[in-house]
N, C-alpha and C positions, 0 to 999 in steps of 0.2 A: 333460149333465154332472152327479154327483154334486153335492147340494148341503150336506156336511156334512163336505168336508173343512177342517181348519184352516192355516191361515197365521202363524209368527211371527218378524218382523222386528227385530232385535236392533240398536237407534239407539245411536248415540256424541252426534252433537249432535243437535240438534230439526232444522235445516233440511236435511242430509243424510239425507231419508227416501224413502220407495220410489217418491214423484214419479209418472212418467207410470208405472209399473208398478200402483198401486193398482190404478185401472182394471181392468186387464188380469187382474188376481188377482179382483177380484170379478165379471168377465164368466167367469171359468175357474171359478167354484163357489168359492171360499176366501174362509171368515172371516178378516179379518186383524185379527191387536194388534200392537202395539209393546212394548219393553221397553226402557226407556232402560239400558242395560249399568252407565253409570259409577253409576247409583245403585239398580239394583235388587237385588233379593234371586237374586242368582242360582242359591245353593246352591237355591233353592226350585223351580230350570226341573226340568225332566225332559226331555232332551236327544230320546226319542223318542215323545215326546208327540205331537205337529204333526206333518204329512202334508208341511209346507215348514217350512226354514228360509234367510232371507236376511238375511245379515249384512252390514248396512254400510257406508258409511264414517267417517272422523275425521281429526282432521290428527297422530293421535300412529303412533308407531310400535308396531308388532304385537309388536317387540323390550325393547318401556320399561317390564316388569313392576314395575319397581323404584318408578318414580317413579309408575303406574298400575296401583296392585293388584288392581282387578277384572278388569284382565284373565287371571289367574292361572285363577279360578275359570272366565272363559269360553273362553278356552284348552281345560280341560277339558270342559266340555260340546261344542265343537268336535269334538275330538277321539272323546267317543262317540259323537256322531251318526253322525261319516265311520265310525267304528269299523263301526257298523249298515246301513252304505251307505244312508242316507236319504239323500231328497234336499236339495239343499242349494246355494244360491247364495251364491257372497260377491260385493262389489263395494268395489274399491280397496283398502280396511284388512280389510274382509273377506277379497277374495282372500289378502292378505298374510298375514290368519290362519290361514286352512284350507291355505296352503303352509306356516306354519311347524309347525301341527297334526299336519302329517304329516310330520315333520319335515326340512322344507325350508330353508334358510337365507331369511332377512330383514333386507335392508339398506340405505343409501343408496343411492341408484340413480347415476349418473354425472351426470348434472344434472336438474333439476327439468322435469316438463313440465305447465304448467301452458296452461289456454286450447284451441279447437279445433284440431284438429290430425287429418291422416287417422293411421287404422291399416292393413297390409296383412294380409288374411287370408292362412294357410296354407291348402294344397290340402285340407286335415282342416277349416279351417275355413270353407270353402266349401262343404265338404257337411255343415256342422252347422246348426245355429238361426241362426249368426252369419252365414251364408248367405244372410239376408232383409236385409240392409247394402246388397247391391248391392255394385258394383266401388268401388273406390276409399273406402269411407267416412270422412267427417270425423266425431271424436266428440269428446267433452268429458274434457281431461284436468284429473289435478289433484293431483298425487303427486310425492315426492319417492323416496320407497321401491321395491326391487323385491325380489323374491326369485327363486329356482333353482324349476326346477322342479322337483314335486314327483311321487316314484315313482309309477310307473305312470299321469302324467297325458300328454296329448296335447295340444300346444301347437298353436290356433287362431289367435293374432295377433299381431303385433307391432310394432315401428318403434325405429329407428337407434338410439335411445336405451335403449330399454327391450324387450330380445328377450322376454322371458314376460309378454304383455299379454292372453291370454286364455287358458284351459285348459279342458282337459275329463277328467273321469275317470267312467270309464262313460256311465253313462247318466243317474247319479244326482246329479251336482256339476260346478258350473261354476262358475268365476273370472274374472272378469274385473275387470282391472288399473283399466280408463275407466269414463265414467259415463255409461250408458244410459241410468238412469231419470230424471237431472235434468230437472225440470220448465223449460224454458226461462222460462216465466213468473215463473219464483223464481229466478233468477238475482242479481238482490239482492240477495234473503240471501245468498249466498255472497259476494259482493261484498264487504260490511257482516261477515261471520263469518269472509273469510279476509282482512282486510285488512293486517294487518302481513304477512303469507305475500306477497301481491302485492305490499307496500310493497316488500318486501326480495329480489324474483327481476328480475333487470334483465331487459326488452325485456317486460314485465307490465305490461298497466296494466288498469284497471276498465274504462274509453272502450272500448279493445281488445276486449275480453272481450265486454264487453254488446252492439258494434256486430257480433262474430262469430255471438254467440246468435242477435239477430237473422236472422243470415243463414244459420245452417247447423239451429238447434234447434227449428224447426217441422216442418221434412222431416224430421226425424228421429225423432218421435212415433212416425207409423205402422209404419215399420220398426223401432225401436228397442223399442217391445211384441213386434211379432211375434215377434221372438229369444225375448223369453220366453215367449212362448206356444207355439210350436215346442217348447223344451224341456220344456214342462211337461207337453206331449201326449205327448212322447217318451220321457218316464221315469214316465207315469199309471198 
């Protein structure tokens, strides 16, 4: 594997960071940084700088430029990366970004789904990276938002609630709605960073959650890299 390509992951808050993905990114050759969005210099990025980029998640909407003005400016950096067809991952607020980037609508979703919960792949997502899930996978939700899919993309997953739960376009960008990379060992933090969010979605509790991690987010390590490792071979 080259060992000089770069990696830069674009955080909203400190504990929604690239979790069991890090790993995966420095076994595949990539230096990675971070950049916390809401307070960095972003006029300063250069959109096609990085050889990746993976955006994310947050608990605000992709939609609330109004009340979160950084995202104005990474909005546009979104926008020229896909523009260059780099590659490029979002996860949750990411996805939601790189769908509205293109511009896809982004909205409340019909109710929240927060907690483990399976997704079903599509037949497209069965022969993609999201392939290495196995049947039936349980993954970690945690969103209230959804968006339309976005032109010329190819819908991989989805569930009752939320049909655009994972996407594809080409070869060089992936969306996905859930969250593969959380670290099941960090789960706390979330607990502790989304606590009013849980206070306030009935049949949610923290007990729930952390007795599900347990039982569904160790198995999910090693398949839940492979997807990304799969895709990153596949657009190298």
């Amino acid at each position: 594997m080259p060992d000089s390509r770069t990696a830069l992951a674009l955080r909203h808050v400190p504990f929604e960071n690239l979790g069991i993905f890090e790993n995966v990114l420095a076994d595949e050759g990539f230096a990675l940084r971070y950049e916390d969005a809401p307070i960095a210099d972003l006029n300063a990025l250069d959109p096609l700088d990085d050889d990746l980029w993976v955006v994310l998640g947050g608990p605000i909407g992709a939609y609330q430029e109004d009340a979160y003005p950084f995202l104005v400016p990474e909005l546009e950096l979104i926008k020229a990366r896909l523009a260059a067809q780099m590659p490029t991952v979002g996860v949750c607020l990411g996805a939601q970004l790189i769908a509205q980037a293109l511009g896809a609508k982004v909205y409340p979703g019909r109710a929240k789904e927060i907690g483990w919960a399976p997704i079903a792949l599509t037949d497209e997502g069965v022969a993609s990276p999201l392939g290495a899930l196995g049947n039936d996978p349980v993954v970690l939700h945690w969103h209230g938002d959804t968006f339309d899919l976005p032109g010329g993309a190819v819908r991989l997953a989805s569930t009752d609630i939320t049909p655009n739960q994972a996407f594809a376009i080409g070869d060089w960008c992936l969306g996905l709605q859930f969250h593969l990379e959380a670290d099941p060992k960090a789960i706390e933090y979330w607990l502790v960073g989304h606590a009013n969010e849980i206070a306030a979605t009935a049949d949610v509790t923290p007990g729930q959650i952390r007795a599900d991690t347990l039982k569904y987010g160790p198995g999910l390590i090693g398949p839940g890299g492979e997807v990304l490792r799969r895709w990153l071979r596949s657009c190298a």
